[in-house]
C-alpha positions as CSV (number, residue, x, y, z in Angstrom):
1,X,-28.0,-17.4,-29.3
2,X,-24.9,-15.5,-29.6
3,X,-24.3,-12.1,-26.9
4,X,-25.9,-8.8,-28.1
5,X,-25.0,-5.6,-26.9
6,X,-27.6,-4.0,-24.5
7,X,-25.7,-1.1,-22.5
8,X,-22.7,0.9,-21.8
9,X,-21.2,-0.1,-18.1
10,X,-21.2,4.2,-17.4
11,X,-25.4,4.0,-18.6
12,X,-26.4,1.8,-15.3
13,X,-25.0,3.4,-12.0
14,X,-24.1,0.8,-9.0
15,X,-27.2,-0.1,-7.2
16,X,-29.4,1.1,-10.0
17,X,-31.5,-0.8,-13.2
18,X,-32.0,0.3,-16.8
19,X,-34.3,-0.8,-18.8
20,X,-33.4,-2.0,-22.5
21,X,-34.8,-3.5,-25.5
22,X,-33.1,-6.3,-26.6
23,X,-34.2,-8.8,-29.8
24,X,-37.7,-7.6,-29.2
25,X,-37.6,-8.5,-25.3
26,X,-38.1,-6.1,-22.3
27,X,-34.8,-6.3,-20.0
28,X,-33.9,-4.9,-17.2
29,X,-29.7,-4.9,-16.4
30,X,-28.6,-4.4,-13.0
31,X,-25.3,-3.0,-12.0
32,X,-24.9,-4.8,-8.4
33,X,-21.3,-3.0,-6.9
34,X,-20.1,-3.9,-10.5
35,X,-21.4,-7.2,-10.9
36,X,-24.3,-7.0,-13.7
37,X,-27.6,-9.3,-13.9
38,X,-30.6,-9.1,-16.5
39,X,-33.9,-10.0,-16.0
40,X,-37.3,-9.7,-17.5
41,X,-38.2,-6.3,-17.0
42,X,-41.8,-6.6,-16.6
43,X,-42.9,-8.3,-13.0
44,X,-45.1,-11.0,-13.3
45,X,-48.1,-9.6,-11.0
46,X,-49.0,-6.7,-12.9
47,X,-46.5,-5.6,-15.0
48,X,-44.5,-3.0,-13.3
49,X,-41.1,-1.9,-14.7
50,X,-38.4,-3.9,-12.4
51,X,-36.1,-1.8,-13.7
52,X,-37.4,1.2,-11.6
53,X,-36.9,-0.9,-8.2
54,X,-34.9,-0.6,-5.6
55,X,-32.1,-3.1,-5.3
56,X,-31.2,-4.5,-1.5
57,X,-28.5,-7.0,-2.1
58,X,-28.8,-9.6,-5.1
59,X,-32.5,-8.5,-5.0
60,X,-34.9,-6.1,-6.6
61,X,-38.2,-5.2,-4.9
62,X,-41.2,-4.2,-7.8
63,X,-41.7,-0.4,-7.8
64,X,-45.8,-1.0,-7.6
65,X,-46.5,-3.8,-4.7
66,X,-43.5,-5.0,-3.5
67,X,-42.4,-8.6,-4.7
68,X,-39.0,-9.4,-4.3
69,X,-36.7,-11.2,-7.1
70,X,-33.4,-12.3,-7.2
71,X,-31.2,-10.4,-9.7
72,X,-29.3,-13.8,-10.3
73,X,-31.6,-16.0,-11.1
74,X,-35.1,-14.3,-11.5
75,X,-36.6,-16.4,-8.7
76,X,-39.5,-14.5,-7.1
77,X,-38.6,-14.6,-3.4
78,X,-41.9,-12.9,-1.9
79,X,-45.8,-12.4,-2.9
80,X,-47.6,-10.9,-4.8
81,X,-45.5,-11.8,-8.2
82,X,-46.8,-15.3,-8.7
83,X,-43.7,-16.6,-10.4
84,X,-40.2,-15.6,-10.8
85,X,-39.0,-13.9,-14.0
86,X,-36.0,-15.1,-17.0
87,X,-32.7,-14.4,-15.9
88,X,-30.1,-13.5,-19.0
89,X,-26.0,-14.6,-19.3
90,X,-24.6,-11.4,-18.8
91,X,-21.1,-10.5,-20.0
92,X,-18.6,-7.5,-19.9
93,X,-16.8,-6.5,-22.9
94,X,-14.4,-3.3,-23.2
95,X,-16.9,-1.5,-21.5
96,X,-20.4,-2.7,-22.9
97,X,-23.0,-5.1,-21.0
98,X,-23.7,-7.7,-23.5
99,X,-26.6,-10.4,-23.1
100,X,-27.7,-13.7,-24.3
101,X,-31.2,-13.3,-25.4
């Protein structure tokens, strides 16, 4: 699948998440000290919007019970998510975030 435009860098402030719609699909983007990661948006456990965590690192920690995912890779890194969520190639161009869906 080719890259699809998802965000302005200036819409997702360092340490923060957006939420996006993206070829049907609920994404959160994550700008990480300028670094930017995309992952499912909704956690696994109940459904909460990962986008409105708080970042600590490479991680997110879910707004409603506190699982902890790793913005890289989706990998759930602590209860009560049961599984991790998809991860998304991310890329930079002129100054949109652009993702492979």
């Amino acid at each position: 699948m080719p890259f699809v435009r998802a965000a302005a860098v200036s819409d997702i402030a360092s340490g923060k998440g957006k939420q996006v719609s993206v070829g049907g699909k609920n994404v959160a983007i994550f700008n990480i000290n300028g670094t930017f990661c995309a992952i499912d948006n909704d956690c696994p456990h109940r459904g909460a919007p990962l986008a409105e965590g708080d970042c600590e690192g490479n991680t997110v920690v879910c707004p409603w019970h506190g699982a902890t995912f790793d913005l890289t890779t989706g990998a759930h890194l602590s209860p009560p998510a049961p599984r991790g969520v998809k991860a998304y190639p991310v890329q930079i161009v002129g100054d949109e975030v652009h993702i492979e869906i």
